[in-house]
N, C-alpha and C positions, 0 to 999 in steps of 0.2 A: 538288591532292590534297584530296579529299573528307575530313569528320571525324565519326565517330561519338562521340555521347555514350552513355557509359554513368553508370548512377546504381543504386547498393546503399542497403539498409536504414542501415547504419550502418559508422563509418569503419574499424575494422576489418576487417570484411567485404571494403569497396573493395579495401584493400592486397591481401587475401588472394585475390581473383578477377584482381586486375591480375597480380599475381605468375604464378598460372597460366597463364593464356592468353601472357601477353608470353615467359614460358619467365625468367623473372627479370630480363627487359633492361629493364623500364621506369624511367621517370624520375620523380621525385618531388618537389612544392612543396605549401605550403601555403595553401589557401585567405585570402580575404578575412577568411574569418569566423572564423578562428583556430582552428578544431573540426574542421574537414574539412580533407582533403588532396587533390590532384589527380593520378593516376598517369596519364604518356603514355607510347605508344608508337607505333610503325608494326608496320601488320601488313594482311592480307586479309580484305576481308568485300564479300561477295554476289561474287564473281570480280572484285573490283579493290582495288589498293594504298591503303589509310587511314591517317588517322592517330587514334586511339583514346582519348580523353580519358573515363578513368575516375574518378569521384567517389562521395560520398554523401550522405546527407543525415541525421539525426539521431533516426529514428523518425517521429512525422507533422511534416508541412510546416503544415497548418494546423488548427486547431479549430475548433469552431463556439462562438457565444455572442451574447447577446443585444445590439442594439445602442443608441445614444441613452439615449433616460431608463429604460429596461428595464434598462439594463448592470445590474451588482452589489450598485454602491453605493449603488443608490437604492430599497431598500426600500422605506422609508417612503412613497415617493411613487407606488409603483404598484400597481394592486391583483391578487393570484397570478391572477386568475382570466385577466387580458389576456395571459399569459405563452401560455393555449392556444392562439391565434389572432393575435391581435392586434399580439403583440410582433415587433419584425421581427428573423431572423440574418440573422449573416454570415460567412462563413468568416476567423477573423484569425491572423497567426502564431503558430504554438504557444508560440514563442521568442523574441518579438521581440531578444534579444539576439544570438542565432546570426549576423540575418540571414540567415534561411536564402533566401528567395525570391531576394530582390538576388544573392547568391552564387550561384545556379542559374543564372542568368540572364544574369552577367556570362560565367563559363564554359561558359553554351551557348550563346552569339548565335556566328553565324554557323556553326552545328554544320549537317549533311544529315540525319545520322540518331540516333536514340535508342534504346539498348537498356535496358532498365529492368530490374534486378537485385533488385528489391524481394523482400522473403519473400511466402513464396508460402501464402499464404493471404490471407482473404475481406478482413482489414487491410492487408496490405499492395499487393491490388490498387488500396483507398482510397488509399493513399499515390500510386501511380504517377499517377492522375488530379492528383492534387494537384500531380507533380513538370509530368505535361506542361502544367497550366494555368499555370505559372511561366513555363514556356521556349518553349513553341512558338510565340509572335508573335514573337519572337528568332531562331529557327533559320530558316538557307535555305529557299525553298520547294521544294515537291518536282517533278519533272520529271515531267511527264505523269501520269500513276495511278501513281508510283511509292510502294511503302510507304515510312514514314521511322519508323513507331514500332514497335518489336520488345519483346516479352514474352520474359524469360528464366526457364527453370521448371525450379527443384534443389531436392534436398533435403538435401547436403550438401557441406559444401568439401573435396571431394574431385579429385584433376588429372582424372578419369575424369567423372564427374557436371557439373563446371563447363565440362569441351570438351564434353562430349553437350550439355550445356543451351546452348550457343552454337550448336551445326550443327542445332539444332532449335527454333528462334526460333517463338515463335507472336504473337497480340496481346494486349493487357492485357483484362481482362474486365469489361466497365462494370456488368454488372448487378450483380453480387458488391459492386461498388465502390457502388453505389447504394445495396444491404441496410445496408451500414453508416453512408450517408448517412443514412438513414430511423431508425436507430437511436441515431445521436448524437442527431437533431433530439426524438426522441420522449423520449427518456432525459434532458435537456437542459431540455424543456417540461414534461413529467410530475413530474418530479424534482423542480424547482426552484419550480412551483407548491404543490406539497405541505409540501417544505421552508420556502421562505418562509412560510405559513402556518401551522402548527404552532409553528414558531421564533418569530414575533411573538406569536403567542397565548399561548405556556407562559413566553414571559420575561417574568421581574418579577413571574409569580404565587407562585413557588414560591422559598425561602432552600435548600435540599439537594438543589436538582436543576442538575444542569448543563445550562443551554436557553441555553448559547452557540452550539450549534447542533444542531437536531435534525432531524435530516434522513430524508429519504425517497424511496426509490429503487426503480423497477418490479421489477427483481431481487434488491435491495440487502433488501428489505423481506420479500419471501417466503424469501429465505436466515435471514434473524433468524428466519421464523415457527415454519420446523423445528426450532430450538433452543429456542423455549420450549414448541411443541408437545412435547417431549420432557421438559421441566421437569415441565411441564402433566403429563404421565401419572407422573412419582416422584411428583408434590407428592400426588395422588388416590390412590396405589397401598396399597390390604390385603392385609398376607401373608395370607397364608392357609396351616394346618399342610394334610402329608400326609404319609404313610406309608410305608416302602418295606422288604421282608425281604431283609436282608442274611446270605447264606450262605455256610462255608468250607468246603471237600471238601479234604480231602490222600489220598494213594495211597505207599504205602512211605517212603521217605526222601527222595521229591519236597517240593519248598515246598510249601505250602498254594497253593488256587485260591480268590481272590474270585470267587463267580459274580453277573450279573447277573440280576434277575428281568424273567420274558418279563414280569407286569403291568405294571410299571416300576415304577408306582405308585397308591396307593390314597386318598381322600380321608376315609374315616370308621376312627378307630382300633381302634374292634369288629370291624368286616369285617378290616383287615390283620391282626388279634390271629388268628380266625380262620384265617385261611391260616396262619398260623403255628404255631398247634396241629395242624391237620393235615399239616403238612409234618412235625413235631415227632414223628409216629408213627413215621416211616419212619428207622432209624439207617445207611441207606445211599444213596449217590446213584448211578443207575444212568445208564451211558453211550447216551443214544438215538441218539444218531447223529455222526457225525466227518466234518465237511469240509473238502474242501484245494481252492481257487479259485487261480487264477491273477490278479492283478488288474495294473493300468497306470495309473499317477498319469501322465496328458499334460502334456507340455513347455508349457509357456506360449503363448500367441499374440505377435507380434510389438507395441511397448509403442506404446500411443497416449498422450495428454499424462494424462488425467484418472485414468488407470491409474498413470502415473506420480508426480503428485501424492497420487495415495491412499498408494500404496507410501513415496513420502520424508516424509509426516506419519506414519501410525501404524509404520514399523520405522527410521524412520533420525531421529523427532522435528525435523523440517524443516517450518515455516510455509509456506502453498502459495506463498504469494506471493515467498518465500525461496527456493522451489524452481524457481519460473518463472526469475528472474534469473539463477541458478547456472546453470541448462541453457542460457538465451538467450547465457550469457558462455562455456560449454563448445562451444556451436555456431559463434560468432562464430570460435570460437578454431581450429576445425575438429577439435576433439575427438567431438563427435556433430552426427549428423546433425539437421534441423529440428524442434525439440522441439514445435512445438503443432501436432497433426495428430492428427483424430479415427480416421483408418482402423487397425487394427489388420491389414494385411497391406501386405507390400513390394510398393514398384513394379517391374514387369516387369523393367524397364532395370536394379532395383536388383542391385548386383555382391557378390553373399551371399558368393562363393569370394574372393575378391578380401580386402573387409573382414575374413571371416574369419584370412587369411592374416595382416594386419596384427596381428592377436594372439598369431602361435603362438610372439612370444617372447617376451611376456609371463613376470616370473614370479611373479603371479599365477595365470594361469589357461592357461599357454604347453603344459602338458601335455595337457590338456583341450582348446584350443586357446585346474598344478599350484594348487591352492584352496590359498591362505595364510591364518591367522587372525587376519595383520599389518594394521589399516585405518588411516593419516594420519588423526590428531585433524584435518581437513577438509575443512567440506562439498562443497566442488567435486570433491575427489576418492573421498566418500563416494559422491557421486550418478553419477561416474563408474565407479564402479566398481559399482556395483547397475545401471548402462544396458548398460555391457558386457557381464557375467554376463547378464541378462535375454535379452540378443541371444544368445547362444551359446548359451542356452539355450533358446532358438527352433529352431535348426538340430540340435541335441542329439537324441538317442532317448530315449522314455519311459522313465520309471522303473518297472519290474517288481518285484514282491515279488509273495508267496506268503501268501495269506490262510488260516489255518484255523479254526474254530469246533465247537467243541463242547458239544453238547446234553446237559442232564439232568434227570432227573424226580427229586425228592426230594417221594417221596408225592403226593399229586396235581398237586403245583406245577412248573414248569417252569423252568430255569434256563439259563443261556449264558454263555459266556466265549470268549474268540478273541483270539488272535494275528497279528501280522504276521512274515514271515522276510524279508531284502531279495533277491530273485535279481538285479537290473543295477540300479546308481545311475542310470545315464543321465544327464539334464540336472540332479540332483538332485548332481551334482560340483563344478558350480560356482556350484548353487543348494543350498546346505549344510540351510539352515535349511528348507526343503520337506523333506527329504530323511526319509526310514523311520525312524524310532527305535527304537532296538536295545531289545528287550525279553526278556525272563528265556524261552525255552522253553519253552512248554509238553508236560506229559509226551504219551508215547506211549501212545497206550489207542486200542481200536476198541468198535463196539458192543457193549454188553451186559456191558463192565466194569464195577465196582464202585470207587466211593472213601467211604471216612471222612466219617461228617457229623461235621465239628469244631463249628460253631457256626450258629446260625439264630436272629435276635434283629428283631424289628421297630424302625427306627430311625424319631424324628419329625424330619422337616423342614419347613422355610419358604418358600415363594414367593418370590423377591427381587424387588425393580423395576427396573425396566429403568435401565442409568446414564446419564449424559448422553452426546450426543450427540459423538462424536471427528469431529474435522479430516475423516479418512476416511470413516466413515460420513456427514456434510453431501455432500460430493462426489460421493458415491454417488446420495446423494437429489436432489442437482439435475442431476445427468445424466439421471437417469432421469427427472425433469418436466421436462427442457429450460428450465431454470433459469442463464441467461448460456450461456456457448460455453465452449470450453477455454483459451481465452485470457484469458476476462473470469471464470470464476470465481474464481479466485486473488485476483481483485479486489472483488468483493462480498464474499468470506468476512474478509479484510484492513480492507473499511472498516466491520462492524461493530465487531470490536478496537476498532479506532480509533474511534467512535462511543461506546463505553465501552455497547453494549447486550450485549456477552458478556466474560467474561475467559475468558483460555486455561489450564487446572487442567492438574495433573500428567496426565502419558499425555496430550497436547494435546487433553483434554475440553475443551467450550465449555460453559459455565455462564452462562444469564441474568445483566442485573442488574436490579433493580427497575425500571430504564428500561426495557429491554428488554423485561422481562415486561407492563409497564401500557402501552408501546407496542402490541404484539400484540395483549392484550386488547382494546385500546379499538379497535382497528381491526374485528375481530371483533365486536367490539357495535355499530360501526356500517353497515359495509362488509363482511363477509368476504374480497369480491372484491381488496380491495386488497393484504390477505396472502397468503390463498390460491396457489397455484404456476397452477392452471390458466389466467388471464387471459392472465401473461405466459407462458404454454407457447403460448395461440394465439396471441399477437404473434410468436415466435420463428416458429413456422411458417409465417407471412404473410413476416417477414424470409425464410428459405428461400426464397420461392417469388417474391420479386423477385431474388433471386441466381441462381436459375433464369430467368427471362426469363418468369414465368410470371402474376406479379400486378404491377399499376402502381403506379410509387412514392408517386405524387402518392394516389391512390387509398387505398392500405394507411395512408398517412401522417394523410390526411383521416379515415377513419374510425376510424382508433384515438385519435387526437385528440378527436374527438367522443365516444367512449365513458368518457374518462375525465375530459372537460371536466363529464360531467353526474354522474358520482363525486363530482368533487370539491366541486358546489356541494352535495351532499346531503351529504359528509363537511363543510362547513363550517356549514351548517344544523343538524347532528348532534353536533357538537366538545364540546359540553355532556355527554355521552356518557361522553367518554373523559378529561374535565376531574374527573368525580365521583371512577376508577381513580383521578385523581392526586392527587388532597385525600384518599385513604386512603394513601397510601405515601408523601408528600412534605406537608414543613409548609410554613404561609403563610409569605410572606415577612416579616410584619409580626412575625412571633412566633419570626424568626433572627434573630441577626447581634449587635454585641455595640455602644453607643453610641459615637461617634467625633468626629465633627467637628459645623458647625453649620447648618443649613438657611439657604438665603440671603434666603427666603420668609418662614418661621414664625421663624427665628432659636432652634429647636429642635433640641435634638441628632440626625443621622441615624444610623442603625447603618449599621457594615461587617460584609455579608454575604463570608465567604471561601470561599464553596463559589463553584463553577467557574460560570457566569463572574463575577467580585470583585466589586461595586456597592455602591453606598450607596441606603438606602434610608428616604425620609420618611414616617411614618405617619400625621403629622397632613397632610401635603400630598397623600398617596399616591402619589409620584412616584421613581420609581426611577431614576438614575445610572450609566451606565455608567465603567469606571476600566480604564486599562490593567490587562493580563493580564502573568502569568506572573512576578511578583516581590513583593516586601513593598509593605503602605499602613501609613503612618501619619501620623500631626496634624502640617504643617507649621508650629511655633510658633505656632499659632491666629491666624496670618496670614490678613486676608480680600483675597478679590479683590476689585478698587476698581471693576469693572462690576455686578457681582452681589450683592455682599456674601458670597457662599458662603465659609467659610473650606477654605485649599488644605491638600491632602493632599500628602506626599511617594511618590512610588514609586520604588523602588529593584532594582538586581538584585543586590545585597550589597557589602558592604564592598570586592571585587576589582573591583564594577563601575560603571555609571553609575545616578545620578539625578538628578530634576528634580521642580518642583512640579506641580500638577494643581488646576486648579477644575473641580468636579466640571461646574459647569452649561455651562461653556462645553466641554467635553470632547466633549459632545453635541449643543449649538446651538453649532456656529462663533460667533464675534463678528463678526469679520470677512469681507469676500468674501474674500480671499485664505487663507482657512484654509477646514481640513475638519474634517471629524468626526475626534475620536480622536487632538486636537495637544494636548500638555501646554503648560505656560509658556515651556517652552524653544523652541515655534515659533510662538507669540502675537506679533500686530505691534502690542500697545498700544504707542503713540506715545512714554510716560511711566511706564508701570509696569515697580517695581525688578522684575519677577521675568520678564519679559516677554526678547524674543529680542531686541529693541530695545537693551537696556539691559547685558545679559548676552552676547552675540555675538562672536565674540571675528576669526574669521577663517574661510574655506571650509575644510571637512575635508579633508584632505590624502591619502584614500585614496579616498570616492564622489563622485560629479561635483555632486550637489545639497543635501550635507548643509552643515549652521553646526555648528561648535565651540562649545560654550557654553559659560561659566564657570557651574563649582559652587560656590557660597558657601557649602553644607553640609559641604564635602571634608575643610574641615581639621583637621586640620596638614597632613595629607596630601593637598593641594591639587591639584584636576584639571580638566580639561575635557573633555566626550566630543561626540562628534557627534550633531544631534539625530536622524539619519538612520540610518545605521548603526551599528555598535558598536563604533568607533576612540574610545580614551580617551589622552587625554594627561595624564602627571603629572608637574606640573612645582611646582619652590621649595616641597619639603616644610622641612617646620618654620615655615616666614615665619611671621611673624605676622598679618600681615593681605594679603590680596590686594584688589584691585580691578580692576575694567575700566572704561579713561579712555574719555571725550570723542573725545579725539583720536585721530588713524591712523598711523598707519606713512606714512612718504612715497613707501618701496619698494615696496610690498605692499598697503596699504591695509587691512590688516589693524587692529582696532581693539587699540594699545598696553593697557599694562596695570601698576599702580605696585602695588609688592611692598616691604611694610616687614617688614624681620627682627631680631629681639634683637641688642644688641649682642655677648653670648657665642654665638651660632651662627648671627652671618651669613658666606654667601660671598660676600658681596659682596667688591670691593677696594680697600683701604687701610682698611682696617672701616666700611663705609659701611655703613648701614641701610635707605637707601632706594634705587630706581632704579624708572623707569621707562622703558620700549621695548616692543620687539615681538618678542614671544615667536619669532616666524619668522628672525626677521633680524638680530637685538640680540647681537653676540659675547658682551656679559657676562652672558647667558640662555643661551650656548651649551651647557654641561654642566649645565644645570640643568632640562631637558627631556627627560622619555620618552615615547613612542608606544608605545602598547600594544590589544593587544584586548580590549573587556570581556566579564568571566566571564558569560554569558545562560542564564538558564533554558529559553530557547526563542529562537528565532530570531524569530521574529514578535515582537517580545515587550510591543507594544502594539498596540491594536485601531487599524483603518486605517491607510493610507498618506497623503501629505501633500507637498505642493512646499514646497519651501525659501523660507521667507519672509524676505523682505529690508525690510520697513517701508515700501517706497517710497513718497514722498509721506507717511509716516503719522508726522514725525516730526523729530529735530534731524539723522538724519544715516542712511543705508540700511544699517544693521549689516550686518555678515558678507557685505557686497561682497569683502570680501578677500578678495585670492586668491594666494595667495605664488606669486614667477615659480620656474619649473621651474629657471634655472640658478642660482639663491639657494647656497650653502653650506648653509644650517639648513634649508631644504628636504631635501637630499640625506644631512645626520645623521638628520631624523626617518624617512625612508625607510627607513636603516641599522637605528633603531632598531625596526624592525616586527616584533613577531612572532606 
């Protein structure tokens, strides 16, 4: 029996198409990779008996990124400009934790055929390449010119939609899948050139600017532009007065009518005073003429993604990017169909009477096919219910009312006012808030009636400036320059936020900040092109037209490469430019920061600077220090390091969580080869120094596979150990008096013991003993005197780079934090208990 592989977006998705097509019989395990799950069945495909192994995969299978000495972490060592050329990629796991390829792999070898279930846009065609370059030197080969790879094309998890997309199998579409090749690679090099550059340039000049990372993006950077282009016209804008006559007419025991002036309005106060006096002759206002139109507010068009993101920012105050996930997780769910898709009209096939039917018992909108003004405080079911209403009110009839206007001359001047009357709601029943607003009647009068001049007064007003730019209104403007796709805008608008170049004001306005704004500008004074929308509007239409089969990859890839490889040496030629913006808005570093510890060089005090990112910094050396992020610095007892003389700083993430010491100079020049940038004391392999991992190490972290336990000598009373790796803290022999970490190991575990002296009025020790020494893992009389816990972090990252677990090897009296407690230990299995 032959076997088809199938492979979906994501593992709910799998369940949800297995279940359809198998009619609910299929069977269920769990992948290798602990994420995916694998649904079988038997069933028919192409006229013979299969059997059906359905899976998925976790979003993309691979990324792109630089490789060798290009990778990340070697800044310093390469210069942006080789990233345009010269650097080489390579596609690497997105995940390496998933394992996702090995899992593809292990459950398609020996598969015939593949049907690929990916979403069905221009990404997810990139995925399917990615799934069949996993599996196809695995899978049987195929008989003759037989196909073996099938394209499946839905747009929602419907039993109707998922059998048509099976009996209509087409192939995956490489060009489509290529535009997005060309697009990570350009986005990737362009990006990370600019970024790297700028970020090395502005840090360490500026104490109040945050140049931990400043980055720059071909889309990422025109989305910021239109934000402070719009800053840019408040910051410039002069009211300016103008004039407008406001007139009342009432007739019997009707209200009064505000009329509107046909001038509207006037800019010189003499001329409106004017018309005012002459209007002022006239003590009656005559009817010139009375209209009654029939007019039609049209049902909306069917919702495409960017329509729908404008709508859940400015009426339902939803982050786009907040609104992409809710729909992506309402779709998975098979609550709406495929939410990112630019057309604004259904597919042929699509079952309008069918989907409708599924609402008519709704009670919500079951009458309609009745409007409640009940909405669940959430968002998933806010956004659900604004996709549903939208869609019914697609198929819905316009809304008709009954326009009237009536004209009047009051002395030479001309006046107007109008009403609306509603004749049919239409789509306007389950679209409330479109809907006609009920307004007062106007009276009955034909031409050549007379009403009451009540009043005629010239009023002065002010020009206002235009406000900032809303979530909606961005959206608007980058669809309209082709500004990212509908998938990736929610992304560029997300990582300015996050860049801290806009905050999001009430009504989710975006408002510069000073970065922001001397970003832009200084781009503008040296480049335009770089902010400007139209560059990356022609890139997008180059990507189009290899999605088309219509320009070559290699080609479009080549020459937009070179257009902005010669950018950027003029933008770095130029940098002096947009360095002057930033000496007006941001002070030197030499003239923050408040003085702290002591230069290990001059043996002069360096300040700590606390604005983002933290450093110290020497003004008689001129040399700036990088320090872990994201929790307190302060003076380690004016303790120096014995390589450098620098004296250590402590960093901490507060009293519930860990700390450790820090030399500032080795934080940034490893000492050692076996260290990296960015290792406190607690992962130092000096051979002999008390503050080192060597000396302090206590055992392997008992929850990540690479981290050391280290003893905190700072902890007490309240005495602990945290991992130098992740954020497991252990606290153990509060009150002792004094802790230490011995010489010696554990004989079990090899963990390095530890002698704990306690007062004689509050030890637990037994028989009132004050001292003991053991191994915190393994020692029964340490058994209830050990908690595991997680420390409270301000950030997950919460010091700059990553780092392998140093074990001193060779560097020393004995390889600290070789310990590793065995799994079926007892005190193993209490600190497990104890996790929370």
């Amino acid at each position: 029996m032959r076997t088809v592989f199938m492979v979906a977006e994501k593992p709910s998705l799998a369940q949800s198409i297995a279940k359809i097509l198998s009619k609910g019989s299929c069977s269920s395990r769990k992948g290798l990779n602990g994420a995916c799950s694998v649904h079988e069945y038997t069933g028919s495909f192409m006229g013979q008996n299969v059997r059906f192994k359905m899976t998925s995969v976790c979003g993309h299978v691979m990324s792109l990124d630089f490789i060798g000495k290009y990778f990340y972490n070697n800044w310093d060592k390469v210069d942006p400009a080789e990233l345009f050329s010269k650097a080489l990629t390579e596609k690497k796991e997105a995940n390496p934790k998933l394992n996702m390829v090995k899992f593809l792999q292990v459950e398609a070898k020996g598969c015939d055929y593949v049907v690929l279930w990916l979403d069905c846009d221009k990404e997810g065609e990139n995925i399917c390449f990615e799934v069949l370059d996993a599996i196809q030197p695995l899978m049987n080969k195929s008989y003759g010119n037989d196909c073996t790879v099938y394209r499946a094309k839905f747009s929602s998890i419907t039993d109707t939609d998922i059998c048509n997309a099976m009996n209509r199998l087409g192939e995956p579409n490489r060009n489509e899948a290529l535009s997005v090749d060309a697009r990570q690679e350009l986005d990737l090099r362009i990006g990370c050139a600019f970024t790297r550059f700028q970020t090395k340039y502005f840090q360490g000049k500026y104490g109040n600017l945050d140049s931990s990372l400043i980055s720059f993006g071909p889309c990422q950077t025109p989305t910021l532009g239109f934000c402070v282009e719009r800053h840019d016209k408040i910051q410039s804008f002069k009211p300016e007065a103008y004039w407008v006559i406001q007139a009342k007419v009432s007739s019997g025991k009707d209200s009064p009518l505000t009329l509107d002036w046909d001038r509207v309005r006037v800019f010189d106060r003499d001329v409106g005073q004017m018309f005012v006096n002459m209007a002022k002759t006239a003590k009656e206002a005559k009817v010139d003429s009375v209209s009654k139109k029939e007019k039609a507010k049209q049902r909306p068009i069917a919702l495409n993604t960017v329509e729908m993101l404008r709508v859940a920012s400015s009426a339902l105050g939803m982050a786009p990017q907040h609104t992409m996930q809710i729909a992506e997780r309402l779709y998975t769910q098979g609550y709406i169909s495929y939410p990112r898709t630019e057309t604004t009209h259904y597919p042929e096939n699509f079952d309008l009477k069918g989907t409708l039917k599924q609402q008519a018992n709704s009670s919500f909108w079951g009458e309609t096919v009745s409007n409640s003004p009940f909405l669940p405080p959430n968002d998933g079911w806010r956004l659900y219910d604004y996709i549903t209403r939208h869609f019914i009110a697609t198929v819905s009839p316009d809304c008709k009312y009954l326009q009237t206007t009536i004209s009047f001359s009051i002395g030479t001047e001309s006046f107007t006012c109008s009403g609306k009357t509603l004749i049919s709601a239409g789509y306007t029943e389950v679209m409330p808030w479109q809907g006609i607003a009920q307004e007062e009647a106007l009276p009955v009068c034909e031409r050549g009636d007379t009403f009451t001049v009540d009043e005629i007064k010239l009023l002065e007003k002010q020009t206002n400036p235009p406000d900032y730019l809303t979530e909606a209104e961005l959206i608007t403007l980058m669809e309209k320059h082709g500004i990212g796709t509908d998938a990736s805008i929610p992304v560029h608008i997300n990582n300015i936020c996050q860049r801290n170049y806009v905050t999001v004001e009430s009504g989710r306005k975006l408002k510069p900040t000073n970065l922001g704004i001397v970003l832009v500008h200084g781009y503008y004074k040296i480049d335009a092109d770089l902010v400007l929308p139209t560059i990356r509007s022609a890139v997008e239409k180059l990507l189009n037209l290899i999605a088309l089969g219509k320009a070559n990859f290699h080609q479009v890839l080549q020459h937009t490469l070179d257009i902005f490889k010669r950018k950027f040496h003029y933008f770095v030629d130029s940098i002096a430019g947009m360095d002057e913006l930033m000496e007006v808005s941001f002070s030197p570093i030499a003239a923050t920061g408040k003085p702290l510890s002591r230069c290990g060089k001059c043996h002069r005090f360096m300040k700590y600077i606390q604005a983002k990112p933290s450093r110290l910094h020497c003004s008689h050396c001129d040399e700036t220090y990088s320090l872990p992020q994201n929790g307190a610095i302060k003076l380690y007892k004016e303790l120096k390091c014995p390589l450098d003389e620098f004296e250590l700083v402590l960093w901490t993430s507060g009293s519930r969580g860990k700390s450790y010491p820090v030399c500032p100079y080795c934080f940034s020049n490893p000492p050692f080869r076996d260290m990296k940038k960015g290792m406190g004391c607690n992962e130092c392999t000096h051979p002999s120094c008390q503050h080192s991992l060597n000396s302090l190490g206590i055992g392997q972290c008992v929850e990540c596979e690479t981290g050391v336990l280290v003893f905190d000598p700072t902890s007490g009373p309240k005495w602990r150990m945290a991992c130098n790796k992740c954020n497991v803290v252990v606290h153990f022999f509060e009150h002792a008096h004094k802790v230490q970490v011995s010489q010696d190991s554990c004989d079990s575990c090899e963990a390095s013991l530890v002698i704990v002296d306690f007062n004689k009025t509050r030890s637990p020790l037994p028989d009132g003993e004050t001292q003991h020494t053991g191994c915190v893992f393994c020692d029964p009389v340490f058994q209830d005197l050990v908690e595991l816990k997680h420390a409270t972090m301000r950030h997950p990252m919460h010091r700059a780079g990553g780092a392998r677990r140093g074990r001193g090897k060779g560097r020393g009296r004995r390889p600290v934090g070789r310990g590793n407690p065995k799994k079926p230990k007892d005190k193993m299995a209490a600190l497990a208990a104890y996790f929370v």
